[in-house]
ZAMI-504011 format. One record per residue (C-alpha): residue in three letters; x, z, y. Coordinates in nm, 3 decimals. Layout:
<atoms>
 residuo      px      pz      py
     Ala       X       Z       Y
...
</atoms>
This chain:
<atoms>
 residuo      px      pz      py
     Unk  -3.183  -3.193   1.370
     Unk  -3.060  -3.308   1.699
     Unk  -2.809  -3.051   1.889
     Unk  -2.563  -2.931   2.085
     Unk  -2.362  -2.601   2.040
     Unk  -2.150  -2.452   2.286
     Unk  -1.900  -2.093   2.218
     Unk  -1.994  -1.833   2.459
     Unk  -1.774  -1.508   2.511
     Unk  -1.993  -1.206   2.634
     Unk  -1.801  -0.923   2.919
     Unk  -1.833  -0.678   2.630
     Unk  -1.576  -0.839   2.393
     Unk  -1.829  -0.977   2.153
     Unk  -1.835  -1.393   2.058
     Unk  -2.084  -1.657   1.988
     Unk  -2.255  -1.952   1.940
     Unk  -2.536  -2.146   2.081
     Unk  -2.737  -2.384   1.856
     Unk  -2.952  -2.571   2.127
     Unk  -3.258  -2.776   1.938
     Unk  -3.484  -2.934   2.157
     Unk  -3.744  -3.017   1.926
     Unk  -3.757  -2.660   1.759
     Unk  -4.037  -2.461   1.698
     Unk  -3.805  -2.108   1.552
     Unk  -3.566  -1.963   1.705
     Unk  -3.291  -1.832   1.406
     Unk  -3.087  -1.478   1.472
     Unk  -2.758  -1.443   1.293
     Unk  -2.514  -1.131   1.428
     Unk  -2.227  -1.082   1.185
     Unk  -1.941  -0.824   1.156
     Unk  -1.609  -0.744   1.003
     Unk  -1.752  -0.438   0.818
     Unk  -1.804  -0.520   0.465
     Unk  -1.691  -0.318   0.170
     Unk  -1.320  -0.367   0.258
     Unk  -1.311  -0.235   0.558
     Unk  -1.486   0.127   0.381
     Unk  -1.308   0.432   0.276
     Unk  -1.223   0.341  -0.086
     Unk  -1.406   0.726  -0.176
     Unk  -1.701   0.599  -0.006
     Unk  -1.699   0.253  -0.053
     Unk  -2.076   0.137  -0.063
     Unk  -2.089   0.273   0.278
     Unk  -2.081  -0.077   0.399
     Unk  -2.414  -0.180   0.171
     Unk  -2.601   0.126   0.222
     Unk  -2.545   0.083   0.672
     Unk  -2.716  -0.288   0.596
     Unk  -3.029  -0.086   0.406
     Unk  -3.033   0.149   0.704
     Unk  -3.054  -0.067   0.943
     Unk  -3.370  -0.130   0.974
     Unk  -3.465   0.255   0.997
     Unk  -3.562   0.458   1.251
     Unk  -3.370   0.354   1.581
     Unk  -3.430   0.461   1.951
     Unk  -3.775   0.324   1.998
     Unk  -3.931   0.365   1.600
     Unk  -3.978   0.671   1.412
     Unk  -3.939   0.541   1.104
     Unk  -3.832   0.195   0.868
     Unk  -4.234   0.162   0.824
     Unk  -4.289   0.157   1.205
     Unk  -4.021  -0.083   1.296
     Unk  -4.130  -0.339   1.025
     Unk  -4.476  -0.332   1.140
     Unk  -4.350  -0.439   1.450
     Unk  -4.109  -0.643   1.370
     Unk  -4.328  -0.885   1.129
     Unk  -4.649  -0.864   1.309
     Unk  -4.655  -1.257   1.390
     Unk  -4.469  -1.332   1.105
     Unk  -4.094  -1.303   1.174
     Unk  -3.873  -1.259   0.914
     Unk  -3.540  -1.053   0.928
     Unk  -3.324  -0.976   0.635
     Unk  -2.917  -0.867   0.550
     Unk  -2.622  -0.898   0.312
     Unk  -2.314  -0.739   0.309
     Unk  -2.024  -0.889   0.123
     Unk  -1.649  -0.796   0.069
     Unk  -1.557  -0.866   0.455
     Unk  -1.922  -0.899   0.611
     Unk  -2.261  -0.714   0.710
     Unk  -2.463  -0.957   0.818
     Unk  -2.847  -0.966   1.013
     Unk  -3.012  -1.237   1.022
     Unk  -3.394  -1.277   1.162
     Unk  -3.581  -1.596   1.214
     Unk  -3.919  -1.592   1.429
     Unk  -4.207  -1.865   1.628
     Unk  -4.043  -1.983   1.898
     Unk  -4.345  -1.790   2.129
     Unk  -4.165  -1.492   2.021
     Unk  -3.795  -1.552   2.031
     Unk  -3.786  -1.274   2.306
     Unk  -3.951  -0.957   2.139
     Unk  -3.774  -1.056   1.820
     Unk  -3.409  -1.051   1.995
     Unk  -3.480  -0.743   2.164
     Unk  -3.581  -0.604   1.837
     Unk  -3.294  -0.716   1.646
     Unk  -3.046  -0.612   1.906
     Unk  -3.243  -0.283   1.883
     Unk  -3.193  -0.254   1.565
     Unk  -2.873  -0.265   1.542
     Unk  -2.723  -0.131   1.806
     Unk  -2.930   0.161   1.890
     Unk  -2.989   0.273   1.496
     Unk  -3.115   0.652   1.458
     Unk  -2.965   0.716   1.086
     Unk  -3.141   1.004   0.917
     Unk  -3.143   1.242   0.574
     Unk  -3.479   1.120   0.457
     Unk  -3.382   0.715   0.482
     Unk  -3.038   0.797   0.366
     Unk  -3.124   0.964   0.043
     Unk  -3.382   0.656  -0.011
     Unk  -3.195   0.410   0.014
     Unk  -2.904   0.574  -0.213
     Unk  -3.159   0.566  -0.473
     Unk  -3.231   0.175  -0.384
     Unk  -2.897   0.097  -0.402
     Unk  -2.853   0.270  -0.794
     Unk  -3.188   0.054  -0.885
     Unk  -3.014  -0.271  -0.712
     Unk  -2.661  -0.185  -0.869
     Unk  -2.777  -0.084  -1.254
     Unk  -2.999  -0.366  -1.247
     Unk  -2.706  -0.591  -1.163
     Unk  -2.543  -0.470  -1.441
     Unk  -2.728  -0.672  -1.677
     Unk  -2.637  -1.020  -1.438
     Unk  -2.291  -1.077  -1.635
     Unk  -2.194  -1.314  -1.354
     Unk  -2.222  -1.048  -1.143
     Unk  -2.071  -0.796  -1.392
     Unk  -1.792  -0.982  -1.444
     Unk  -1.711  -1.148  -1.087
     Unk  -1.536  -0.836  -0.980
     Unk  -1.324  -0.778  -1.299
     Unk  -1.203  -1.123  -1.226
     Unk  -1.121  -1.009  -0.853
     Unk  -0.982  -0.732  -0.957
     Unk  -0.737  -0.871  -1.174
     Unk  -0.613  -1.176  -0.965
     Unk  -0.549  -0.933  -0.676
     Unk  -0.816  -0.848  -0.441
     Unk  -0.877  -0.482  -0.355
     Unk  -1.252  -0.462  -0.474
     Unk  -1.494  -0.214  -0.718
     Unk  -1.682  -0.304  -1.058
     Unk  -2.037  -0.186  -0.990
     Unk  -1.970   0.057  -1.262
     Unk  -1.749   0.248  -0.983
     Unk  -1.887   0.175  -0.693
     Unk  -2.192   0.348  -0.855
     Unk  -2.020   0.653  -0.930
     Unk  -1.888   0.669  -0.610
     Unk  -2.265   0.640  -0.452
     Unk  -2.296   1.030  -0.460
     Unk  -1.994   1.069  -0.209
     Unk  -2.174   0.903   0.067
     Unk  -2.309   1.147   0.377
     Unk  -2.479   1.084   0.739
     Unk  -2.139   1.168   0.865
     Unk  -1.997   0.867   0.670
     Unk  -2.256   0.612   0.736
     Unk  -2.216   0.696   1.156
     Unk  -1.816   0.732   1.062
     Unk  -1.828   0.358   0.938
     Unk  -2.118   0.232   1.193
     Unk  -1.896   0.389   1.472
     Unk  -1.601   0.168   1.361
     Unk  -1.714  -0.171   1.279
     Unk  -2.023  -0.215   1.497
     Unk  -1.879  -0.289   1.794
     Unk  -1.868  -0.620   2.059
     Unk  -1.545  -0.705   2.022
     Unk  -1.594  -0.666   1.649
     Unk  -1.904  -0.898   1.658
     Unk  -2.003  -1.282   1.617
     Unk  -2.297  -1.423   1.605
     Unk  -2.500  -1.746   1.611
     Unk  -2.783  -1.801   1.781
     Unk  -3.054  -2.136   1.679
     Unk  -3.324  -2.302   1.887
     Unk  -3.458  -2.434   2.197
     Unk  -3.248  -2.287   2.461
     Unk  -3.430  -2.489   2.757
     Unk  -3.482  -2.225   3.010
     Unk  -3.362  -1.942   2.834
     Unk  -3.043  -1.936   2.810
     Unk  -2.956  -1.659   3.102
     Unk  -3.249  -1.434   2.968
     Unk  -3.026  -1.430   2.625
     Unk  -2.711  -1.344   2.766
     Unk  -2.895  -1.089   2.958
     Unk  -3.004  -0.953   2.664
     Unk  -2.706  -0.969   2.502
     Unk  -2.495  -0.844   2.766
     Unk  -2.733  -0.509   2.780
     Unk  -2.747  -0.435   2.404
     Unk  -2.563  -0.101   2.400
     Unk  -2.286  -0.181   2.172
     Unk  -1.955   0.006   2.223
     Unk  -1.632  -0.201   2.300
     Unk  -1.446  -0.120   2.002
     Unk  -1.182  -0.346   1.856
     Unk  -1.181  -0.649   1.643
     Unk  -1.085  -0.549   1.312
     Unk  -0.800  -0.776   1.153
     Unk  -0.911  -0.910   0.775
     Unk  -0.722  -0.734   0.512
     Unk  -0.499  -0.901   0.291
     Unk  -0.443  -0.931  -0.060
     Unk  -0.115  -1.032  -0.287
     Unk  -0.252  -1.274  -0.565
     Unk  -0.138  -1.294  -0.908
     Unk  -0.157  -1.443  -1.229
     Unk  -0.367  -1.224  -1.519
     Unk  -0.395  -1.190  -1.877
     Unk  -0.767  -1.316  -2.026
     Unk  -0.998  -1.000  -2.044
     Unk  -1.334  -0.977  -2.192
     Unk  -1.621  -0.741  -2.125
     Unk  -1.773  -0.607  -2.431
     Unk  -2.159  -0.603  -2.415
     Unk  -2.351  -0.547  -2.780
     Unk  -2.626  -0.719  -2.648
     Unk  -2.440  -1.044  -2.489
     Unk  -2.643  -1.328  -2.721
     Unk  -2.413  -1.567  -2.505
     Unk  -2.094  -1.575  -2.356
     Unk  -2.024  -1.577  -1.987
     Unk  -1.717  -1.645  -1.800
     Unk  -1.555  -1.693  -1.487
     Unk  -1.174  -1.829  -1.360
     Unk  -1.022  -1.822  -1.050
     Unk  -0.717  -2.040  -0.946
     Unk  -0.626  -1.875  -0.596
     Unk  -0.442  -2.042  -0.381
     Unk  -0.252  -1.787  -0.109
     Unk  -0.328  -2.056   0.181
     Unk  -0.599  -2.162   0.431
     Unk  -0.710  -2.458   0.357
     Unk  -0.745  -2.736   0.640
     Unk  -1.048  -2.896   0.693
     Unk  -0.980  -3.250   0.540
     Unk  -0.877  -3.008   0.219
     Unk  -1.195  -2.849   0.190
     Unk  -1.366  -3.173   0.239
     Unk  -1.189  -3.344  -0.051
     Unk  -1.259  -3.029  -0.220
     Unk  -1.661  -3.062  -0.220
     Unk  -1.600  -3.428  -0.357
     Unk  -1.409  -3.309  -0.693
     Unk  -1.653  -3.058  -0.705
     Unk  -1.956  -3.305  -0.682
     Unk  -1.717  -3.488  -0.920
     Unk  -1.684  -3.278  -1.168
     Unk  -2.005  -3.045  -1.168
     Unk  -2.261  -3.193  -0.913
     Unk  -2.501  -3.347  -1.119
     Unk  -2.611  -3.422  -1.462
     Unk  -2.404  -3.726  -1.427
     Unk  -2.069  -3.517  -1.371
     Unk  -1.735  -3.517  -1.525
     Unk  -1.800  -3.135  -1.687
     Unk  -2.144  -3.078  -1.625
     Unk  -2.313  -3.385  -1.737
     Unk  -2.083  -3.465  -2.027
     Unk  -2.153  -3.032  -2.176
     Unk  -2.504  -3.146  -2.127
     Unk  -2.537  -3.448  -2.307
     Unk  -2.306  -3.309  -2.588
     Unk  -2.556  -2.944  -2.598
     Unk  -2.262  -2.692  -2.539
     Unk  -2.401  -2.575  -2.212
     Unk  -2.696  -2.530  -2.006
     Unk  -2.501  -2.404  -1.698
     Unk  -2.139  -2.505  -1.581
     Unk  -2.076  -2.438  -1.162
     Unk  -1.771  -2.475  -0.957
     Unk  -1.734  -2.401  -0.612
     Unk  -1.437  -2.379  -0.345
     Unk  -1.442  -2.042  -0.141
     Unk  -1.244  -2.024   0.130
     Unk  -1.050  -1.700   0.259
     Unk  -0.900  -1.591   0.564
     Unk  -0.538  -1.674   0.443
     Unk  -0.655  -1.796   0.081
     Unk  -0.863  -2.007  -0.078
     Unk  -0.997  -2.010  -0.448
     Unk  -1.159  -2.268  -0.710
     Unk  -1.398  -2.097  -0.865
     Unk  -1.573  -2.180  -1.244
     Unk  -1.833  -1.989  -1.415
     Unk  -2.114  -2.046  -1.663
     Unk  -2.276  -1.922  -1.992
     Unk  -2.275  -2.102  -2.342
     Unk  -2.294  -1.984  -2.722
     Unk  -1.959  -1.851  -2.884
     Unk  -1.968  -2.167  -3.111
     Unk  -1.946  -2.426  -2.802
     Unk  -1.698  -2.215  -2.586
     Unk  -1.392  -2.409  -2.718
     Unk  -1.542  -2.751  -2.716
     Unk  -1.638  -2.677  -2.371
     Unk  -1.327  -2.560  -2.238
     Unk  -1.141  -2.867  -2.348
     Unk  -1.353  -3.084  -2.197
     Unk  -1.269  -2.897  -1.840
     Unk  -0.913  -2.866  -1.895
     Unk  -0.903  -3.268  -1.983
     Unk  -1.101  -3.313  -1.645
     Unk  -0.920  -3.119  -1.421
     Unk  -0.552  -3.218  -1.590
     Unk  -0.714  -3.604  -1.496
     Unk  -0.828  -3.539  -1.180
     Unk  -0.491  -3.373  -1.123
     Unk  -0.332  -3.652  -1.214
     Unk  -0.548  -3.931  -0.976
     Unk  -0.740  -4.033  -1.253
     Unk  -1.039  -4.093  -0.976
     Unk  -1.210  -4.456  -0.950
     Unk  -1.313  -4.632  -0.633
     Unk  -1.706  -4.635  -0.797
     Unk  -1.659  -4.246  -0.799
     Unk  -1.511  -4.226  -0.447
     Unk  -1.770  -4.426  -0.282
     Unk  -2.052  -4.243  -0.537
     Unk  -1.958  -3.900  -0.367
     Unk  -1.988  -4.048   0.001
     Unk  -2.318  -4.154  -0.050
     Unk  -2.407  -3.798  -0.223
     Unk  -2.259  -3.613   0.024
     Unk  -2.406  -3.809   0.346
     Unk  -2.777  -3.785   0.171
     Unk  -2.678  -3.386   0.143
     Unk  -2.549  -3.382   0.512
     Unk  -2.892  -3.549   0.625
     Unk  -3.120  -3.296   0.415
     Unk  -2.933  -2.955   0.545
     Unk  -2.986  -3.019   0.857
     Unk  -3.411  -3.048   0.838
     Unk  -3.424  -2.658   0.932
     Unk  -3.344  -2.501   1.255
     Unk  -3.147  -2.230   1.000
     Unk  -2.951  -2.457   0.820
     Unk  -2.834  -2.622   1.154
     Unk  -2.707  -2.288   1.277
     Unk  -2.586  -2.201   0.912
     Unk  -2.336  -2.517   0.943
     Unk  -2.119  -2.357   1.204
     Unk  -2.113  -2.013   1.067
     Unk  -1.893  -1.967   0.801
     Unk  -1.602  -2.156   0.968
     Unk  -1.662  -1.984   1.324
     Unk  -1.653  -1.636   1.154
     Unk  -1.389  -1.684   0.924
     Unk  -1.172  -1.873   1.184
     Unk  -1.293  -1.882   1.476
     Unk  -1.337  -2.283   1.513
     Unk  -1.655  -2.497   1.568
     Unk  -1.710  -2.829   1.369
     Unk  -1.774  -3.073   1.492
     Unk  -2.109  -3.215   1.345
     Unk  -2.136  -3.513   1.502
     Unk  -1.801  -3.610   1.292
     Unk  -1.927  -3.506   0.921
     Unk  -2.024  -3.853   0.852
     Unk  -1.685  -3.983   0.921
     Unk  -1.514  -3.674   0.736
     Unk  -1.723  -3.768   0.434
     Unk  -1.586  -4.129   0.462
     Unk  -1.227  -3.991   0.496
     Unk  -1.260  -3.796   0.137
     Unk  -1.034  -4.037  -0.064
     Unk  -0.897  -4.049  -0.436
     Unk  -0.515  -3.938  -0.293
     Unk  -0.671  -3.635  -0.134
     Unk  -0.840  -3.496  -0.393
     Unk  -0.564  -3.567  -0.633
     Unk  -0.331  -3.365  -0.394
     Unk  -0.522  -3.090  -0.343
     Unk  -0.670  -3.030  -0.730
     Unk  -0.314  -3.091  -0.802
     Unk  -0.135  -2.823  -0.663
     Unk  -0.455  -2.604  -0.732
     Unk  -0.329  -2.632  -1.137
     Unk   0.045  -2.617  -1.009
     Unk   0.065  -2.315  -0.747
     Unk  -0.265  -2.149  -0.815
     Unk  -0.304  -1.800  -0.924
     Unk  -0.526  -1.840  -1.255
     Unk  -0.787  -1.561  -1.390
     Unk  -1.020  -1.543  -1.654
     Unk  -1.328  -1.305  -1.727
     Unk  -1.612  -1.280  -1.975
     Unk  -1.847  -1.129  -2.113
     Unk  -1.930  -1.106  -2.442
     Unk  -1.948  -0.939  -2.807
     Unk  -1.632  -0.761  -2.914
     Unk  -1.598  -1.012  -3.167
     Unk  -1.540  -1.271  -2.920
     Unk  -1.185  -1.156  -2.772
     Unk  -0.988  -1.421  -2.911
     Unk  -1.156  -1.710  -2.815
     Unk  -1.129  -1.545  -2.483
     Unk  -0.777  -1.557  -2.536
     Unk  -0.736  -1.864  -2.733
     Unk  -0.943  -2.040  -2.415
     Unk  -0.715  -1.892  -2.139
     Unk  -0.437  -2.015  -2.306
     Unk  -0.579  -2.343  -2.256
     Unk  -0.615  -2.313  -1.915
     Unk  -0.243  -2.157  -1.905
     Unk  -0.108  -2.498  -2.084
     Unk  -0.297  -2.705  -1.843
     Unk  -0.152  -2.583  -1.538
     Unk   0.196  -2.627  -1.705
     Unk   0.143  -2.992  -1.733
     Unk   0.062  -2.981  -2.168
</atoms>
C-alpha cells in the first residue's frame, strides 16, 4: 500500500511512528513496551503475561473486562496482546469511522487500568489452562530448554507454572508501575492520517502515562551446550530445535542475505532441506528462521520427524549448511530468491497491518526506520558472497544448541545428531 511514515517524539518521553495510507479504510493500533518476562522479578515471573490478560479489565471508565469489551467491539474492532521475553504488546485494529473512540479506548486501557482480586484470580487460572496446555506443544516445550541452555535468562513452563501462585495485586501494580511508562513506550500507529494527525497527538499527549524511564534490554552471555532430550512417554515423534547464536547485531544487508539462505534452504517444497526431506519422506515439517536480538542474533531450526528418519535428516542439513557455508550458491538460485522475495514484499504490504507491521520490529528493537521504498533494491543486493559470509561465520563463531523431545529411548540419536552438527561447524 502506498505510504509515508514519519518518527514522532511525544513531550512525555514516549516514541513513535506514523503509517500515513491514503487509501485506507482501518486505522491499526500497536503500543509496545520493554516489560516482558525479563524485565519481572524472577519469583514472580509471569507477572509480565498475566498484566497483558489484565489489561483489558476494569479501568477508570468500565466496571468490569465484560463492560469494556462490549464497548470496545461494538462496530467490530478488534484488539488483542502478546507478551514475549522483552515485550507486552497491544495491538487494536478498527473502521476507519471509528479510529477516534477506539484510540481513546486503547489509551484507556492501558494507561488508566483499575487491577482487581476478582480479574486477578481469573486470569491466574487462564494462564495454568494456557500454560499446561502448552505443555503438550513440544516446540513450545522445548524452545525454552534450548534458551536456557545456550544462555538466556528464561523459565520452562514447568516453572513458570509453579511460580504462578506467587503472583499478588501488589505485584501486578509493582511491575505495571515500572514498565508502563512514556519514556518506556513505542508505538506505531497505521492509516489515513489526512486531517487527523493533531487530534492523535492530542490524544496521545493526554493519555495519563507516568514519565518513567526507558528500561535498557538485558543481556545475556551465550554459550555452547551439550545435546539434551526431553523425555515424554507419549512423544510418537521426535521434535527438535538448534540454535547457533551469534553475540552480534546483525546489519541490515546481513539480515537480508539471511532471509535468502533461509528461502534457500527451507522456503518451499523446492528447498535445499525442506523439499529434498519431503521428496525423500523423512519429514513433514523442517523451519528455519533468523531472529534478531538487541546485541545478538540467532539461526534458528526446528521440526518433527519419526526416530527412524532423524539421522538421514540431519545429514542432509549439515551437508546444506557446510555447502552453503562454503559458497556453494548458483546464480539460478540467487536470482530464484529475488523474484520470491519481491512477490513476498508485494503481498505483505495488501493490509493496512502488515504495512505498519514492516517498521515495527526494527524501530523497537533499534530504534531505526526502513526505508520501504528501498526493499526492492535490498532484495537485488542479496548476493551469493553475502550469504556465504554470513552462514559462514554462523557455523564458525556461533554458539550451537540442541533440544528435543522424545522417548527415553531416543537419547543417543540426540547425541549422535548433535555431534553432527558439532563436526560441521569444525569444518569435518
Amino acid at each position: 500500500m502506498k505510504h509515508t511514515v514519519k518518527e514522532v517524539k511525544l513531550k512525555n518521553g514516549a516514541k513513535g511512528l506514523f503509517v500515513h495510507i491514503p487509501d485506507a479504510t482501518v486505522m491499526n493500533f500497536q503500543f509496545l513496551f520493554r516489560a516482558g518476562f525479563r524485565f519481572a522479578r524472577p519469583e514472580v515471573y509471569e507477572v509480565a503475561h498475566l498484566l497483558e490478560h489484565m489489561a483489558f479489565g476494569a479501568n477508570s471508565r468500565h466496571k468490569n473486562q465484560t463492560e469494556f469489551e462490549n464497548d470496545f467491539t461494538k462496530n467490530g474492532a478488534y484488539h488483542n496482546a502478546y507478551t514475549s521475553d522483552n515485550l507486552v504488546c497491544y495491538s487494536a485494529e478498527c473502521a476507519d469511522f471509528e479510529w477516534e473512540r477506539i484510540l481513546d479506548l486503547q489509551l484507556l486501557s492501558i494507561a488508566e487500568p483499575k487491577f482487581n482480586e476478582t480479574e486477578l484470580q481469573a486470569e491466574l487460572g487462564n494462564i495454568k489452562s494456557e500454560l499446561t496446555g502448552y505443555l503438550n506443544d513440544y516446540m513450545r516445550l522445548l524452545w525454552p530448554e534450548l534458551q536456557i541452555r545456550i544462555g538466556e535468562q528464561v523459565l520452562t513452563l514447568q516453572d513458570r507454572l509453579k511460580l504462578l501462585p506467587n503472583i499478588t495485586l501488589d505485584d501486578v501494580w509493582e511491575h505495571y508501575n515500572k514498565t508502563h511508562t512514556a519514556k518506556n513506550l513505542r508505538f506505531v500507529i497505521a492509516g489515513n492520517f489526512s486531517g487527523r494527525t493533531a487530534r492523535i497527538l492530542e490524544l496521545l499527549e493526554n493519555a495519563k502515562f507516568e514519565t518513567g524511564i526507558e528500561l535498557p534490554f538485558p543481556v545475556d552471555n551465550y554459550n555452547d551446550a551439550t545435546p539434551e532430550l526431553i523425555p515424554r512417554t507419549d512423544a510418537n515423534n521426535v521434535s527438535f530445535g538448534f540454535s547457533l547464536v551469534l553475540p552480534r547485531r546483525l546489519e541490515n544487508k546481513e539480515s537480508d542475505a539471511m532471509s535468502g539462505l533461509n528461502h534457500l534452504l527451507n522456503g518451499t517444497m523446492s528447498s535445499r532441506i525442506f523439499g529434498e526431506a519431503r521428496r525423500r519422506g523423512l519429514v513433514y515439517g523442517i523451519f528455519s528462521e533468523t531472529q534478531l536480538g538487541q546485541q545478538s542474533a540467532s539461526w534458528d531450526f526446528g521440526g518433527e520427524a519419526n526416530a527412524e528418519t532423524m539421522e538421514k535428516l540431519f545429514q542432509i542439513i549439515v551437508r546444506e549448511l557446510k555447502k552453503v557455508a562454503d559458497g556453494e550458491i548458483s546464480e539460478e538460485e540467487v536470482n530464484s530468491n529475488h523474484s520470491y522475495a519481491l512477490g513476498r514484499l508485494q503481498m505483505q504490504g495488501q493490509t493496512v497491518g502488515a504495512t505498519g507491521n514492516f517498521y515495527t520490529g526494527r524501530y523497537v528493537n533499534y530504534g531505526e526506520i526502513d526505508d520501504y521504498d528501498r526493499m526492492e533494491e535490498r532484495i537485488h543486493a542479496i548476493s551469493k558472497s553475502g550469504m556465504q559470509k554470513i552462514a559462514a561465520e554462523f557455523l564458525q563463531n556461533g554458539k550451537l544448541a540442541l533440544v528435543a523431545v522424545g522417548k527415553k529411548r531416543d537419547k543417543k540419536l540426540i547425541d549422535d545428531l548433535g555431534a553432527k552438527l558439532e563436526k560441521m561447524r569444525n569444518g569435518q
